[in-house]
C-alpha angles and dihedrals in degrees: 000000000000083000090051094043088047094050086049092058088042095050092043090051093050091039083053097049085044083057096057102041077050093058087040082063103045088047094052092040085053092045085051090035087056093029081059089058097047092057097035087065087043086058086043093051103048085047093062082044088047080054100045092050097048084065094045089052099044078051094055101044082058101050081047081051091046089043086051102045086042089049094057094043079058105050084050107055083053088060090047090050102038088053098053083053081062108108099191125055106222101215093152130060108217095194097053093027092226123121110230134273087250092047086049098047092046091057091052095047089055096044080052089061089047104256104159121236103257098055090051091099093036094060096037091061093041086059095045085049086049097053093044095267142123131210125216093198136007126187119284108232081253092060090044090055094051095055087050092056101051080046083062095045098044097051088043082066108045083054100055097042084056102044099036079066085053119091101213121024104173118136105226096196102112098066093254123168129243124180093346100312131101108226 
């Protein structure tokens, strides 16, 4: 019975150490348990800051859009302005010795309103006086008629390469009959 009695005391005070390891345990799993939470609303709340901050920064890459699109406004209307400070119209290119497509386009224009070709050079520098402008050189009539004659060219040209695709190319305007009708 002693040895009962002594395995009883030995078995309680094990049961008892058991029992606070036990509590040890349960105290740690509770201090893990709280120090989880806390993290988990730390998680929580840098989530809320990454989002703020997606927007902050989406704010921000429009703004950089709106500073870039403003930017080049900008630059343009200097260049607007900057050009209409320009005295001197430059229709002519020194270097290649050609006048400008524009040049070029404008003559053909005026020849299209009937402006003869010797007045060409003669409008063209009225028009510049009237905006504010001067030009060094205009076209010669020769020059003009020369324009006028690639202009010829070119839209002879651009007529035969369409109607040669076309399978009939009579002009009916003359009441002439075909197969019988009159169309």
């Amino acid at each position: 019975m002693k040895l009962f009695k002594a395995s009883l005391v030995k078995y309680k005070f094990k049961s008892n150490e058991i029992q606070s390891r036990l509590k040890d345990l349960k105290f740690t799993e509770n201090h893990y348990d709280w120090k989880l939470k806390v993290k988990d609303n730390e998680i929580e709340r840098l989530k809320v800051q990454l989002f703020a901050n997606n927007e902050i920064i989406m704010k921000a890459k429009n703004n950089e859009k709106e500073l870039k699109e403003a930017k080049a406004s900008n630059d343009y209307l200097q260049s607007l302005q900057s050009d209409s400070t320009k005295i001197e119209l430059e229709l002519f290119d020194t270097i290649s010795q050609t006048y400008s497509m524009a040049t070029v386009e404008c003559v053909m224009n005026l020849t299209d309103l009937k402006v003869p070709s010797e007045k060409v050079g003669e409008v063209i520098r009225t028009v510049a006086l009237l905006c504010g402008k001067t030009v060094s050189r205009v076209p010669a009539p020769s020059t003009v008629n020369r324009f006028v004659d690639s202009k010829i060219a070119l839209a002879h040209k651009h007529i035969a390469s369409k109607v040669t695709k076309e399978m009939e190319t009579t002009l009916y305007t003359d009441e002439t009959r075909k197969f019988g009708k009159c169309v």
